[in-house]
C-alpha positions as CSV (number, residue, x, y, z in Angstrom):
1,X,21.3,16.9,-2.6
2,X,21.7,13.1,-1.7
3,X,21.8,11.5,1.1
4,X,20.9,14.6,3.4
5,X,20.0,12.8,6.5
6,X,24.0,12.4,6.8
7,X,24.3,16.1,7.0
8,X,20.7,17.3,8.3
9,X,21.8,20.8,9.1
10,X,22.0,21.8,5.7
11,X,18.0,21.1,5.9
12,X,17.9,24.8,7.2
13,X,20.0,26.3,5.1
14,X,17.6,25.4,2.0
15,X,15.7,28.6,3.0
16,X,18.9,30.3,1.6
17,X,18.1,28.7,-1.7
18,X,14.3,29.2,-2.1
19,X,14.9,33.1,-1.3
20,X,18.5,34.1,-3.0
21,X,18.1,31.7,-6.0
22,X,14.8,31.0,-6.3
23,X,15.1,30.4,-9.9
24,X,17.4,27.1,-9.2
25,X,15.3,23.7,-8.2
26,X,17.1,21.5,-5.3
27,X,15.7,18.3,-4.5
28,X,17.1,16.9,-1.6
29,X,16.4,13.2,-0.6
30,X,17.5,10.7,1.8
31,X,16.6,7.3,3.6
32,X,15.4,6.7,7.4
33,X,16.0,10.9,7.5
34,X,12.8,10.7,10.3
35,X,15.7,8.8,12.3
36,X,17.9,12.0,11.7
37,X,15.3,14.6,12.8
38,X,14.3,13.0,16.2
39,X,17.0,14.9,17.8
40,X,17.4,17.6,15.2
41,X,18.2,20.9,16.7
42,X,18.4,23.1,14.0
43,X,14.6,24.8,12.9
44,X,13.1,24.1,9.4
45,X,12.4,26.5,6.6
46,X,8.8,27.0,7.1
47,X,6.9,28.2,4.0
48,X,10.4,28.1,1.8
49,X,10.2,24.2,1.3
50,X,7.8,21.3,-0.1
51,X,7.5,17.8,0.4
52,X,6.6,14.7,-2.0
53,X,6.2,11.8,-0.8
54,X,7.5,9.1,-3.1
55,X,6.7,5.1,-3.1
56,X,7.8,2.0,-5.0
57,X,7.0,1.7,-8.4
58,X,3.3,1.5,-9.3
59,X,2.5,-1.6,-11.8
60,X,1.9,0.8,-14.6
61,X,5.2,1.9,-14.0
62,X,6.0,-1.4,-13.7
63,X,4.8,-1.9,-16.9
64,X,6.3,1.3,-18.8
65,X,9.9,0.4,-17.4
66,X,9.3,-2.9,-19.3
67,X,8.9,-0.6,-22.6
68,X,5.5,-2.2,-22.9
69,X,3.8,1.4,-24.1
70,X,0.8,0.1,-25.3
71,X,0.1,-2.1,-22.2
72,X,0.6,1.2,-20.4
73,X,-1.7,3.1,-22.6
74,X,-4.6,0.4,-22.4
75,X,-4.7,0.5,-19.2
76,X,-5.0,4.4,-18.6
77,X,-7.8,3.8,-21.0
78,X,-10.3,1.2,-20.2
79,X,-13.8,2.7,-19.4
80,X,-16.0,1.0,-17.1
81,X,-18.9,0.3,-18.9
82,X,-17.0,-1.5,-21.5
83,X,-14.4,-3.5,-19.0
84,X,-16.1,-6.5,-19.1
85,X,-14.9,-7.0,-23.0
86,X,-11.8,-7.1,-22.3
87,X,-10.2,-9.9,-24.6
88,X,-9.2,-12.6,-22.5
89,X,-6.1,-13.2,-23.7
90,X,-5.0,-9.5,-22.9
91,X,-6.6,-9.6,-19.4
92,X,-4.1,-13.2,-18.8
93,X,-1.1,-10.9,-20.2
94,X,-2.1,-8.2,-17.9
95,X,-2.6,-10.7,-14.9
96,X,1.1,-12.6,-15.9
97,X,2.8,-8.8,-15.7
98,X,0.8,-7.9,-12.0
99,X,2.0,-11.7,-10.8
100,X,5.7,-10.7,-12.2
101,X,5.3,-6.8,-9.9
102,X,4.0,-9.0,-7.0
103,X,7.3,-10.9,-7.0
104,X,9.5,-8.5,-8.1
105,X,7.9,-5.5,-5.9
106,X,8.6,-1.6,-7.2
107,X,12.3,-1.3,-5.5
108,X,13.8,0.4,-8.7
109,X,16.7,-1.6,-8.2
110,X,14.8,-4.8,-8.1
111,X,12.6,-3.7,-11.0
112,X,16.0,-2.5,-13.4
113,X,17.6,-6.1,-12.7
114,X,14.4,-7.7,-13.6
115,X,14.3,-6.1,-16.9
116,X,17.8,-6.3,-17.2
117,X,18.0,-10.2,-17.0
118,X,14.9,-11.3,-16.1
119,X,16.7,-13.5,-13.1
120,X,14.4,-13.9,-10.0
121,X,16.8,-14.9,-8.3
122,X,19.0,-12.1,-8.1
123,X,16.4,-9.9,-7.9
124,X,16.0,-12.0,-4.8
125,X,19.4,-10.9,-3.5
126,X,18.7,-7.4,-4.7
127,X,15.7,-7.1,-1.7
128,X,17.8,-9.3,0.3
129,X,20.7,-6.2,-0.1
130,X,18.2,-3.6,0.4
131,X,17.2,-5.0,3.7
132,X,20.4,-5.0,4.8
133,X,21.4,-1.5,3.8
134,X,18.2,-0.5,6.0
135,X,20.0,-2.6,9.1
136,X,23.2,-1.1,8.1
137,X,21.3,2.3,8.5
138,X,19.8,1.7,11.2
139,X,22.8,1.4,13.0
140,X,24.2,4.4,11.5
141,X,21.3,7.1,11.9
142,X,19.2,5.4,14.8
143,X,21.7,7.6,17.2
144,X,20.1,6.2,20.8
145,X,17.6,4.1,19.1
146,X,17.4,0.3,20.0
147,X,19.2,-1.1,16.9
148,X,17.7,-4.4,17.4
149,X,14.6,-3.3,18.4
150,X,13.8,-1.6,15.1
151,X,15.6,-5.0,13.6
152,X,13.3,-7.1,15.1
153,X,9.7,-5.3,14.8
154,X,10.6,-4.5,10.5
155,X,11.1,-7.9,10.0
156,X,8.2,-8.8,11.8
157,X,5.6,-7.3,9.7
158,X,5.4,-9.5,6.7
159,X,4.0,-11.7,9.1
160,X,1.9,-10.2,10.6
161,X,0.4,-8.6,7.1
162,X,-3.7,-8.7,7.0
163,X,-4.1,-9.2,11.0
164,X,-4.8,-6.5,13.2
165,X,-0.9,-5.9,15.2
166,X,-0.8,-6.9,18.1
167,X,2.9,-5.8,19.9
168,X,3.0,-9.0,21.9
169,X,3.0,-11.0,18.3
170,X,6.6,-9.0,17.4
171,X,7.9,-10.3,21.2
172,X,6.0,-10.9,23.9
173,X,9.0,-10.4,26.4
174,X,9.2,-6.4,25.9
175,X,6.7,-4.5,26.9
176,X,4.1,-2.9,24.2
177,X,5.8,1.0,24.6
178,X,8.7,0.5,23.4
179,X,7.4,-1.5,20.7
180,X,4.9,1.3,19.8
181,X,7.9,3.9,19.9
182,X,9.4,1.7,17.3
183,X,7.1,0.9,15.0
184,X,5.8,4.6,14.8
185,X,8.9,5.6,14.2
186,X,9.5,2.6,11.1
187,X,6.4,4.5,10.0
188,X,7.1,7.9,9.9
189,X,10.5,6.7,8.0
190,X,8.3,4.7,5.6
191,X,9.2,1.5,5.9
192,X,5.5,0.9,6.6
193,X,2.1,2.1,6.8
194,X,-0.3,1.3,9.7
195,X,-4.1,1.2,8.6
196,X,-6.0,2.1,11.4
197,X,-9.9,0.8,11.7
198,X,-12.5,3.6,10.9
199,X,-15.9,4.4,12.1
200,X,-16.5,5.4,7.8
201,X,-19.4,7.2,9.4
202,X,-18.7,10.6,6.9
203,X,-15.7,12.1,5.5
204,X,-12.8,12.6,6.7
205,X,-12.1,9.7,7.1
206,X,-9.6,10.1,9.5
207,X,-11.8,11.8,11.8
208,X,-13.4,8.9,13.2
209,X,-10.3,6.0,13.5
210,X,-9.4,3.7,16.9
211,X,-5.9,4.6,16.9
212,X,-5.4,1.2,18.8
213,X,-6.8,-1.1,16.7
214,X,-4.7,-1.1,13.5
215,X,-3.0,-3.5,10.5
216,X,0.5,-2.7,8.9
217,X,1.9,-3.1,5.7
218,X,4.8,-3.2,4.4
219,X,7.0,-0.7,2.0
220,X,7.2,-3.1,-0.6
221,X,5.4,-6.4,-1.8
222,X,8.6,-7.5,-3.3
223,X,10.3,-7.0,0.1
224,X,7.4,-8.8,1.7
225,X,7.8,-12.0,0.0
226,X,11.3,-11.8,0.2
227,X,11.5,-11.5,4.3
228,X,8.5,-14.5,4.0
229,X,10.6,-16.4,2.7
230,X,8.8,-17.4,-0.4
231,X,10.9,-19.0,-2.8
232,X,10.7,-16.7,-6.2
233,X,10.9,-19.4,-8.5
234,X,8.0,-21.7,-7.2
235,X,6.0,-18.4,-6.6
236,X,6.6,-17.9,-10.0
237,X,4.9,-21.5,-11.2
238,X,2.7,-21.0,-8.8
239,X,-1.3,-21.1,-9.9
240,X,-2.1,-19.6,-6.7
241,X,0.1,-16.7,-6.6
242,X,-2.4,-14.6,-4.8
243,X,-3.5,-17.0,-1.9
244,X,0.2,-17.4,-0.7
245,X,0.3,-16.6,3.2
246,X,-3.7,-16.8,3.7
247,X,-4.3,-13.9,0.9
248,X,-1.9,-11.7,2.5
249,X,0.3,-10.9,0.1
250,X,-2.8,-9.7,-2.4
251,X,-3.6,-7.5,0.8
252,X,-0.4,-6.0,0.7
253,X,0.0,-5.4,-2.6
254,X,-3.3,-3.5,-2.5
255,X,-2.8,-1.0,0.4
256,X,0.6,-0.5,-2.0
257,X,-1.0,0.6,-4.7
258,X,-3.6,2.4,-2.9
259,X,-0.9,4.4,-1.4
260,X,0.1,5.8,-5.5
261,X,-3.3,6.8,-6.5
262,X,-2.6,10.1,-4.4
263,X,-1.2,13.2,-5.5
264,X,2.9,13.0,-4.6
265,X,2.3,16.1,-2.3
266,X,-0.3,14.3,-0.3
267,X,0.7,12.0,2.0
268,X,-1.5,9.0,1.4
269,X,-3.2,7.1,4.8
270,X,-5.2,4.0,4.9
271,X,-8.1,2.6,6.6
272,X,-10.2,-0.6,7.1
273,X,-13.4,-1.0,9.1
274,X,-14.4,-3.8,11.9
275,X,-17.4,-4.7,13.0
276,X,-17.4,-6.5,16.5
277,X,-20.6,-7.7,17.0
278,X,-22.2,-11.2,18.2
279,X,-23.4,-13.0,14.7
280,X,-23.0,-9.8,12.5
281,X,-19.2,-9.6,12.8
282,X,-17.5,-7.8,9.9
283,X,-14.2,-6.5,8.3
284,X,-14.0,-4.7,5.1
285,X,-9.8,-4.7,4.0
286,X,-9.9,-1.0,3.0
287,X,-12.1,2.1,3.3
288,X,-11.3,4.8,0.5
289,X,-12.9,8.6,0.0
290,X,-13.9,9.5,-3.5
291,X,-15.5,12.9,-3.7
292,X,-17.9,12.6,-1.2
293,X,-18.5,9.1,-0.5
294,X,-17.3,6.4,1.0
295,X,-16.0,3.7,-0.8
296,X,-15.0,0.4,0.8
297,X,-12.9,-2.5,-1.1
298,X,-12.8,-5.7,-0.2
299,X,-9.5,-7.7,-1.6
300,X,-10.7,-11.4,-2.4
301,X,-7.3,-13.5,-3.5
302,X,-9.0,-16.4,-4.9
303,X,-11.1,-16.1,-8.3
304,X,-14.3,-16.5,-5.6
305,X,-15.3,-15.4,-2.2
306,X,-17.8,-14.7,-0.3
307,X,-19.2,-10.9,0.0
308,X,-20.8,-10.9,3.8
309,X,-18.6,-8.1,5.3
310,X,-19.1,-5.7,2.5
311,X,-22.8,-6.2,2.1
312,X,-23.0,-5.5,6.2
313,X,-20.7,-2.5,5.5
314,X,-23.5,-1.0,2.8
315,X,-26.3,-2.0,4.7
316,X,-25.3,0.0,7.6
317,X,-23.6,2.8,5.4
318,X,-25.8,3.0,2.2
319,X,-23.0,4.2,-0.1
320,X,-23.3,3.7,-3.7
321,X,-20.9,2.0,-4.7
322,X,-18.2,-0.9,-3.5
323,X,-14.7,-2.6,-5.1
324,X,-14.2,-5.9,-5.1
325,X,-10.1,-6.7,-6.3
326,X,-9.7,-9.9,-7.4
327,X,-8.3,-11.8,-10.4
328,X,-11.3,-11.8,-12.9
329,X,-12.1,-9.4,-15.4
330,X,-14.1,-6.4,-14.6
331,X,-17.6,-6.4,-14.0
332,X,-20.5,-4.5,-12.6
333,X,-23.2,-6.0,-10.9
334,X,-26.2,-4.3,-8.8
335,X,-26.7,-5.8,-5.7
336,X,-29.9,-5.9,-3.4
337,X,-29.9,-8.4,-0.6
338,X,-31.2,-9.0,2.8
339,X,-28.2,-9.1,5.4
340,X,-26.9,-10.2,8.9
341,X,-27.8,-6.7,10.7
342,X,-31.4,-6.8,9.4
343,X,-31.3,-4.4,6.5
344,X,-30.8,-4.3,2.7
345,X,-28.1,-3.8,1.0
346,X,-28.3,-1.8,-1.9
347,X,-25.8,-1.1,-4.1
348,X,-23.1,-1.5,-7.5
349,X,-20.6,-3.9,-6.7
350,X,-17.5,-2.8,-8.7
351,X,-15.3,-6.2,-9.5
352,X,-11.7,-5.0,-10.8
353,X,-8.8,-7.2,-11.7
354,X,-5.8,-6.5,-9.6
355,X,-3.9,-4.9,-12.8
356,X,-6.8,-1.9,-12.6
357,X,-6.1,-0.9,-8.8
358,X,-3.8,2.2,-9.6
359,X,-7.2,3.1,-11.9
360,X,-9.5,3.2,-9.1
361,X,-10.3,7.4,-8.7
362,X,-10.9,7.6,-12.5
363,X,-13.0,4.3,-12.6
364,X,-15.1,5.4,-9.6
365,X,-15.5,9.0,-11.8
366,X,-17.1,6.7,-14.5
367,X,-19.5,5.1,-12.2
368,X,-20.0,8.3,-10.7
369,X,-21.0,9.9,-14.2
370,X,-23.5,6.6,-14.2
């Protein structure tokens, strides 16, 4: 069933399915359907129904689609303590595909033309279409929505990728409830993902977040660079792919990926972590669970960077291990070093090429199994 948000009611009468014909599967799926349901009136078939919660194309997606098995196959298998031996030649391969998903973005559409003719600039006008078949929808589902108002704060958040959101930054003329309302409701349809700041104190997570003090990302990287108005074919030629918009864009592309390496019935969140202190200030881009640790990641877009926030982080939370992302090949180094808050900083710094994010869980079993 397609395009159910244009006939919600029939939401309810999927209960008739799960108990009369049980032995049928129906899928139902539609776009902005959270629009839909504000205002539903009909009640839901509690216990008779599941959700999955689906997201662009991963880049090993990316790179089956391309036909590119063995690509695909190499990367499921890489083991940590032998990453580093990577031939170079394969790692630049690898790194020429993830700067082809970073324009191109996991939009199946985007990613069939792509393959199709290999034409960045009409994939270009493929996100440039999509975006406005979500105005187009807006104004068909948003019922007593603001139109405009959810117009104006989605195509604000490329711009605001990697900063903390402020509501005054999307327009400072309207006042910051309305522009809450929106953009948790561009969430719940979605279209983006807010990463609230943790306390990473213990697991959950979640359990300890300043629900004020959050970053958003965007559905889609492609879409991202696209409403940025990066022009494909100089990001293309580009030897600094990863730097464009202050190291945004590498930002995005991680909390994307990040979002895949959940089960589909789980509905993935993200976190980062701030430190606001005089002379020990500090802000790790993402916090992760894996088993019972904490695991924070730190996205560094150029081929070098400086480590201070993440060895404040594991000074203070004296976790195993960390994730550096960056565009190098996989390393492991142990790391033992005075820090800004006083204390050591102990730990295995886990560097990982950008092509190697969807592998994270099963990397971090590896370093788990020592």
């Amino acid at each position: 069933l397609d395009e159910i948000q244009a006939a919600p009611e029939l939401l309810s009468k999927l209960r008739w399915f799960a108990e009369e014909l049980p032995q049928l599967p129906v899928v139902a799926a539609g776009s902005l359907l959270e629009f839909t349901l504000v205002n539903y009136p009909y009640s839901m078939p509690v216990g008779r129904i599941g959700y999955l919660h689906l997201e662009p194309l991963s880049f090993e997606e990316f790179v089956l689609a391309q036909g590119k098995d063995k690509l695909y196959d190499f990367i499921h298998a890489i083991i940590l303590s032998t990453a580093h031996q990577i031939p170079l030649p394969l790692h630049e391969q690898l790194m020429t595909l993830f700067k082809e998903y970073l324009i191109v973005g996991g939009m199946p559409a985007a990613v069939a033309s792509w393959i199709e003719g290999r034409s960045l600039e009409k994939v270009g006008q493929i996100h440039y279409n999509l975006l406005a078949t979500y105005r187009d929808d807006f104004a068909k589902y948003a019922g007593r929505l603001d139109v405009s108002r959810l117009e104006e704060v989605l195509m604000a958040i490329p711009k605001l990728l990697g900063k903390k959101f402020i509501y005054s930054h999307v327009n400072k003329d309207i006042p910051s409830a309305p522009l809450k309302q929106t953009l948790d409701l561009l969430t719940k349809a979605k279209l983006c993902t807010k990463v609230p700041a943790c306390a990473a104190n213990g697991i959950p997570i979640g359990a300890e977040v300043k629900q004020n003090h959050f970053k958003v990302i965007f559905l889609d990287v492609g879409l991202a660079s696209s409403l940025l108005g990066l022009r494909l074919n100089h990001i293309m030629n580009s030897q600094d792919i990863f730097l464009m918009n202050k190291g945004s864009i590498a930002e995005q592309v991680t909390g994307q990926l990040l979002r895949t390496i959940e089960p589909l019935y789980v509905e993935a969140a993200l976190y980062y972590w701030i430190r606001e202190e005089n002379r020990s200030a500090a802000e790790v881009d993402f916090i992760i669970q894996h088993q019972t640790h904490i695991v924070p990641i730190e996205v560094k877009a150029g081929s070098s960077g400086h480590l201070k926030s993440l060895h404040v982080f594991m000074a203070l939370k004296k976790q195993p291990f960390a994730i550096r992302i960056n565009a190098d090949l996989p390393s492991v180094v142990d790391i033992n070093m005075n820090t800004l808050v006083h204390a050591t900083a102990n730990y295995s710094l886990i560097s990982l090429p950008f092509y190697l994010i969807g592998q994270i869980n099963r990397l971090l079993n590896d370093a788990s199994r020592g």
